[in-house]
N, C-alpha and C positions, 0 to 999 in steps of 0.2 A: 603370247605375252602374259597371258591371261595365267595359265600354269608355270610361268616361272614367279610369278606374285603368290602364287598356293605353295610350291614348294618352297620360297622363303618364309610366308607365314608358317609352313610345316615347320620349319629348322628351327626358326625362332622361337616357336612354342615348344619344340620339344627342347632346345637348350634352355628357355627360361626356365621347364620344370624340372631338368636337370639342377640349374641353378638353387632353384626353391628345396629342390631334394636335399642337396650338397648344405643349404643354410639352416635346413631342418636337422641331420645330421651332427652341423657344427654347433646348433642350440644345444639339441642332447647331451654332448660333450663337456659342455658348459655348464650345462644341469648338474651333471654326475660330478665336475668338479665340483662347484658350489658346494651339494650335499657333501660333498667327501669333507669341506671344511666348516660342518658342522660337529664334526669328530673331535673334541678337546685335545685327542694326541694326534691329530694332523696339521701338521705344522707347515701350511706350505701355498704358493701362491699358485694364484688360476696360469697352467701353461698348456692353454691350446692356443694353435693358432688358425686363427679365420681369415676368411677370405674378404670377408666385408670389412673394410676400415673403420667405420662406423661401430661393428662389435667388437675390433681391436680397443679401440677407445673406453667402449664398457667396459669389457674385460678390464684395462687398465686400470680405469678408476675402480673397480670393483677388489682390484687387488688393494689399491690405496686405502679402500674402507676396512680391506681383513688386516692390513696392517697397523691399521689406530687400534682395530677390535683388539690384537693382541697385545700393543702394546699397552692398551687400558687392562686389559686382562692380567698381564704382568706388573701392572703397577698396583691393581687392587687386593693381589694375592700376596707381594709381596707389604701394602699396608695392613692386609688381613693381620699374615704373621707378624707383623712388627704390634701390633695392639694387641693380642694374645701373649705375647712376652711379656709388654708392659702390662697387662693386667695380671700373670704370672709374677713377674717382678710387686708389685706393688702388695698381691698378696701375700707373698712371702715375706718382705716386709713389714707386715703388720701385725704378723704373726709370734712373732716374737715380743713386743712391746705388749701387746695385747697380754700374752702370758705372766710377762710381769706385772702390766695393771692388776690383773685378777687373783696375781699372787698376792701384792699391797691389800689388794681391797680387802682380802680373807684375813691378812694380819688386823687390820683393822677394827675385823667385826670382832677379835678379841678382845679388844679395848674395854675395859670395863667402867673407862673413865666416859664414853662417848655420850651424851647428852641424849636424849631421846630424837632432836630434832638431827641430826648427827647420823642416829641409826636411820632414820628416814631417807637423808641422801645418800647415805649407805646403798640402802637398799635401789635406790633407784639406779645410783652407778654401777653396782653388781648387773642390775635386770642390762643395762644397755651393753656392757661390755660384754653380759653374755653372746649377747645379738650379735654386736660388732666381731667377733671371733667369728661365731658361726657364719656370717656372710663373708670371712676373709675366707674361712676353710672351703667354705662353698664354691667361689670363685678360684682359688687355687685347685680344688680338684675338678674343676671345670677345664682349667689352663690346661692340664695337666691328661686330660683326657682326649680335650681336641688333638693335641699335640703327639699325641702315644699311639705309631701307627702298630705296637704290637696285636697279635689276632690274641680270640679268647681262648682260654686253656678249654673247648668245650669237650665233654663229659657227661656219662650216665650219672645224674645229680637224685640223688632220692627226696625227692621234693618233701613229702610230709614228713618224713624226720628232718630236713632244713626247716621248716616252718614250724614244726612244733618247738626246735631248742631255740628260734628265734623271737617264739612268742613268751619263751622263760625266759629270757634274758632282758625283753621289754617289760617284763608282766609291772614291775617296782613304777615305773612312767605312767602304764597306762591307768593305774590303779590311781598314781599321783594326779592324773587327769579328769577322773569324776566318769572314765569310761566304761563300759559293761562289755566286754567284746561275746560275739556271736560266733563259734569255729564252726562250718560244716564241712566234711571231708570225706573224700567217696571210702564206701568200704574196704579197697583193696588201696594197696598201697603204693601211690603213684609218682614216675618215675619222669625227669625231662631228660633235653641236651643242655648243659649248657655250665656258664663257667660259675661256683659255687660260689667264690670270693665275690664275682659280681653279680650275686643274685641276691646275696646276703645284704649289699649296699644299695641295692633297686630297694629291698623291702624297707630298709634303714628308712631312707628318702620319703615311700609313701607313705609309710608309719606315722614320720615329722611332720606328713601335711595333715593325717587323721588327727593329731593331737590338736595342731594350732586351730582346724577351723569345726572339726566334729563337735556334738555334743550328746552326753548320754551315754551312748553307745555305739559301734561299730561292728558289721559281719564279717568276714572272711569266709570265703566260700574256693574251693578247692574241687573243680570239674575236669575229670579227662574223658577226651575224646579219642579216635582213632590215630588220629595223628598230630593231633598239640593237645597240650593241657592249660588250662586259665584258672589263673588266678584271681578272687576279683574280690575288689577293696570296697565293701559299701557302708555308708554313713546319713544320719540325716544331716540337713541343712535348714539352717531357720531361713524364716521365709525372707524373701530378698537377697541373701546372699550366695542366689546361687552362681558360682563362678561358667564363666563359657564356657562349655567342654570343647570345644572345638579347638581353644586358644593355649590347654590346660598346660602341654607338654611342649610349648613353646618357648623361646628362651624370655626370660627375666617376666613371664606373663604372671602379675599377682590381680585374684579377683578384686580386691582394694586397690586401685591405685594411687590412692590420697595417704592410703594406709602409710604412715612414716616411718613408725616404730616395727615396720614387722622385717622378716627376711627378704634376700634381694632375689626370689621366686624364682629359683635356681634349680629347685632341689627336683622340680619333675622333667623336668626338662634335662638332668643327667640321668634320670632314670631312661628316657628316650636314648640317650646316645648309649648305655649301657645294653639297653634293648638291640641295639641296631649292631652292637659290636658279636652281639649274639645270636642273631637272626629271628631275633623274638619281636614282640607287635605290643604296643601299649597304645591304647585308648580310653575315652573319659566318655560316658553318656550318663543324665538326668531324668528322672522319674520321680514324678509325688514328692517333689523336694528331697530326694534321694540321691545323692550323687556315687557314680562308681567307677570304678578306676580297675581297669584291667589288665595284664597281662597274663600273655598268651608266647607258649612256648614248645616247641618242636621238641615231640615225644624223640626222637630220636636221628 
């Protein structure tokens, strides 16, 4: 009697760890699906099936949860686009009016009749509709960039002749700005990958934040390496204002944020996406009230 009670406990143990095995088994499966719909193009529900009802159930609802996931997903991508248009829309929009304000104002300043106090509002509605234009353009080549799934034309770019006829073509600005700039440039003449047209409008970009928040003077410093070359933007900063570098290339990040009258902190933050369409690297680090602003770009 005694051995037919061991050989069921035998059976029984060896089919529970059959069991146990087979449930182990069916978790793995369950895993690898899960993982699998972590994948943004795996578009698909949990189909194993198990032997425990209990983990039929999980499964189920687990399917129910990837299917709000997507369809939240589908609902934010497609509110993404829809805001991107309209911010697209509205700057284009603006941009037009804008040109004629600025046209009016300029007849304006002709006026030989305008009172002194006259030329005063003048001038102040010139300074703003400058601004206003620039934060329209700003925002429409923002639209206009998320939206633009073309690749960069990338190319052997001779960097220090881009950088030199781009510091003659700002020199009339920077001189206008009360700045003293610093070139230092390796001896030999260095060369990147990458698309010319938008390198030219990355420098545009950081140029615009050296004027509005530098003062005195600014370096340019021009280092190649083995395999990228950096370019790096340094300025001082009076004391207090020095902006996050962390936050720099972030969208809409201005170190004022009370600041009313300034731009809508735009302009580093397409230097990023411009970076990124090119496989190049921008970053911000602080020193001795020093701030500098890097890019770094793949020799080849």
């Amino acid at each position: 009697m005694e051995l037919y009670v061991l050989i069921a406990l035998a059976a029984l143990c060896v089919g529970l760890a059959a069991y146990i095995a087979v449930m182990k088994l069916q978790m793995r499966a369950l895993r690898r699906a899960l993982h699998r719909n972590l994948d943004p193009s795996y578009d698909r529900q949990l189909s194993v099936s198990l032997l425990d009802p209990s983990l039929n159930s999980l499964a189920a609802e687990v399917n129910n949860i990837l299917d709000d996931q997507r369809r939240l997903k589908r609902d934010a991508v497609r509110a993404e686009g829809n805001l991107k248009q309209s911010v697209s829309d509205i700057a284009h929009d603006l941009r037009t009016p804008m040109t004629v304000i600025k046209g009016n104002l300029q007849l304006l300043s002709q006026d030989e009749h305008l009172s002194p106090r006259g030329c005063e509002y003048l001038a102040t509605c010139s300074e703003k509709a400058d601004k206003l234009k620039e934060m329209a353009d700003a925002f429409f080549e923002l639209s206009v960039l998320e939206s633009d799934d073309t690749a960069a034309e990338l190319r052997q770019v001779n960097l220090t002749k881009t950088l030199m006829q781009f510091l003659a073509d700002s020199e009339a600005a920077i001189r206008l700005h009360g700045l003293e700039p610093q070139i230092v440039f390796p001896e030999k003449t260095a060369f990147i990958c990458a698309d010319e047209q938008m390198l030219v409008r990355m420098l545009g970009n950081v140029l615009n934040n050296i004027l509005k928040y530098a003062h005195d003077s600014f370096r340019l410093e021009v280092a190649a390496g083995k395999d990228s070359t950096a370019v790096a933007f340094s300025n001082p900063v009076r004391a207090g204002e020095m902006p996050d570098t962390s936050l720099m290339f972030e969208r809409s990040y201005r170190a004022d944020a009370s600041r009313s009258g300034g731009s809508a902190g735009l302009g580093l933050f397409i230097v990023r996406l411009l970076a990124e369409k090119q496989g190049a690297k921008v970053s911000a680090s602080a020193k001795e009230n020093v701030l500098t602003l890097l890019l770094e770009f793949p020799n080849n």
